[in-house]
C-alpha positions in Angstrom: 48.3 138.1 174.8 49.3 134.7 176.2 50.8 132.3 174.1 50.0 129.2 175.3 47.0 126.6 174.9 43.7 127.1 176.2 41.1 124.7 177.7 38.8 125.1 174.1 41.4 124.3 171.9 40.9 121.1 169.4 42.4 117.6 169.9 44.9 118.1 168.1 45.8 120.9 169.2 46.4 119.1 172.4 48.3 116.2 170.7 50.6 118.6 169.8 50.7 120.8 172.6 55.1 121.1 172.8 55.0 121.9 169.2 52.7 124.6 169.6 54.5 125.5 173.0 58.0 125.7 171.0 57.0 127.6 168.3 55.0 129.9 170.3 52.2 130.2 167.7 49.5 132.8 169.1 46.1 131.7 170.4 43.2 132.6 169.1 42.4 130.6 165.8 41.9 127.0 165.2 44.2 124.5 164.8 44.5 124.2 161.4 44.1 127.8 160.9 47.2 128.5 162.5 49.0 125.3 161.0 47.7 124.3 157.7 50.4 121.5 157.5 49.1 118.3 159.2 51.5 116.6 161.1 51.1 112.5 160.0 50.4 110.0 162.8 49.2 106.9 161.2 51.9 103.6 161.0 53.8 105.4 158.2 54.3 108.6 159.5 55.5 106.6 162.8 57.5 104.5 160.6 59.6 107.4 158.7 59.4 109.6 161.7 61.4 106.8 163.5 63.9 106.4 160.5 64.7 110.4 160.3 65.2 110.4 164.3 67.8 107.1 163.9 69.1 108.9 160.4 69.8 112.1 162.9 71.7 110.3 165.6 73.6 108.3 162.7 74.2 111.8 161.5 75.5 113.4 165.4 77.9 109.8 165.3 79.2 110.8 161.9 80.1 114.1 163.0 81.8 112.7 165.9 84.0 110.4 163.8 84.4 113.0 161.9 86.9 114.7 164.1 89.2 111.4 164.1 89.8 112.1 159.9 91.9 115.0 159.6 94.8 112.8 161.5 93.9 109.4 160.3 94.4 110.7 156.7 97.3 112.9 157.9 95.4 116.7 156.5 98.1 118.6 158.7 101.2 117.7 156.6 99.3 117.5 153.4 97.5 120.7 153.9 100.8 122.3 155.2 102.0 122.3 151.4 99.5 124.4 150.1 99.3 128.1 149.9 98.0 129.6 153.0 95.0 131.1 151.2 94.1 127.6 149.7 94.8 126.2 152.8 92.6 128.4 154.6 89.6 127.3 151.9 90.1 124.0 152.8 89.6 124.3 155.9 86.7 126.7 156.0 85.0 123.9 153.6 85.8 121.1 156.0 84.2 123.3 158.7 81.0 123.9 156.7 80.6 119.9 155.6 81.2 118.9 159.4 78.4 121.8 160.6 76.1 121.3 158.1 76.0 117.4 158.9 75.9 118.7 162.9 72.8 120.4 161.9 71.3 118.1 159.7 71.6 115.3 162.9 69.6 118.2 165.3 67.2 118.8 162.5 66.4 115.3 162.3 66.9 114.2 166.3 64.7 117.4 167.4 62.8 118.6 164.5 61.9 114.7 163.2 58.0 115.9 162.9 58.8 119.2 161.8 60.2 117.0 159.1 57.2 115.7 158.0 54.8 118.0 158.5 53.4 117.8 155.0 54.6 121.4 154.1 56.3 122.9 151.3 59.4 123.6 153.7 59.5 120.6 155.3 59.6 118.6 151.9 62.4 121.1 150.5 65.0 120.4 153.2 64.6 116.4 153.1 64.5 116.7 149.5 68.0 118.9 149.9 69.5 116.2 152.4 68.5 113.5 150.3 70.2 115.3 147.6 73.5 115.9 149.5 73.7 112.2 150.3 73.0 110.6 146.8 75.5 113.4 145.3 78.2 112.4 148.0 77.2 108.9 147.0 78.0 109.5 143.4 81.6 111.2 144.2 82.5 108.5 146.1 82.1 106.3 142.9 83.1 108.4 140.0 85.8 111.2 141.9 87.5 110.1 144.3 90.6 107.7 144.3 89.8 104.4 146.4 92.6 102.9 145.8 94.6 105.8 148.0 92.8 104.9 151.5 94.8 103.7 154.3 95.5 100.1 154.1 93.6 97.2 156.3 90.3 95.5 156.6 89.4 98.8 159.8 89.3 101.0 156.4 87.4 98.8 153.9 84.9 98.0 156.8 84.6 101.8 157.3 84.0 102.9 153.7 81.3 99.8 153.3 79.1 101.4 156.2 80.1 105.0 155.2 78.8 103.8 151.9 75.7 102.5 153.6 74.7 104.9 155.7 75.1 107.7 152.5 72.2 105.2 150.9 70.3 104.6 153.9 69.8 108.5 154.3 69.6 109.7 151.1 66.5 106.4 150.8 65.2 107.9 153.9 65.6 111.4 153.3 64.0 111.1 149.6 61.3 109.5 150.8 60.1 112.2 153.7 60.6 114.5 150.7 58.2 112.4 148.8 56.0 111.9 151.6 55.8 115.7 152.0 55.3 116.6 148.5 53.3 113.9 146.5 
């Protein structure tokens, strides 16, 4: 059986012709037989769909700044006075947090509509990013020790649009989740 689109397939199947090309769904049936979950194209869906895709690449620049903060906060020596096994956690957790935003920034860059495709999933894993950034949000505020970053207006300017862009995704994030579930 072929898995691409034939010539008596609705319009929408046709406006969405790569997604049904990339996720190789099987001819045969209808459109909305095969996908139950429409994907939105009015002004807001455009609107979001456009904040998630800029919230993605914000997301692939965090994770290439990312690799600057193990020597700007100096985690070599201070992780060098652990025990190996704890320093070995540490690590393996740093490794996770920087993946796990990686993905999160090809999620959203590549898999933007996917996003908000109005299905249980879809609201789930914005709902879980959302989450993530409020929580990281919340540490910032109540755990961690502000007073200990490096000195210099570079820093301050850094944590204010760190700060920022924690709000601006978990706003955007919560709101996909919302859009997908209410």
């Amino acid at each position: 059986m072929s898995r691409g689109l034939s010539v008596n397939h609705c319009a929408s199947c046709l406006l969405h012709f790569r997604l049904h090309s990339c996720l190789l769904i099987p001819q045969g049936k209808a459109h909305h037989e095969r996908y139950p979950y429409p994907i939105r194209i009015d002004s807001e869906g455009a609107l979001i769909r456009t904040l998630i895709i800029l919230a993605g690449i914000g997301h692939l620049c965090l994770v290439a700044g990312s690799v600057a903060i193990p020597g700007t906060l100096g985690w070599r020596e201070d992780t060098a006075k652990l025990k190996l096994l704890t320093r070995q956690v540490f690590w393996t957790w740093a490794g996770y947090v920087w993946l796990t935003h990686l993905c999160f920034g090809l999620v959203s860059v590549f898999g933007s509509r996917l996003l908000l495709d109005g299905s249980p999933l879809a609201g789930l894993v914005c709902g879980f990013i959302a989450t993530w950034w409020a929580a990281r949000i919340v540490i910032q505020f109540t755990y961690f020790d502000r007073s200990a970053r490096p000195p210099g207006a570079i820093y301050f300017l850094a944590e204010g649009a760190l700060i920022g862009f924690f709000g601006g995704c978990a706003g955007i994030y919560g709101w996909a989740a919302y859009t997908n579930l209410g």
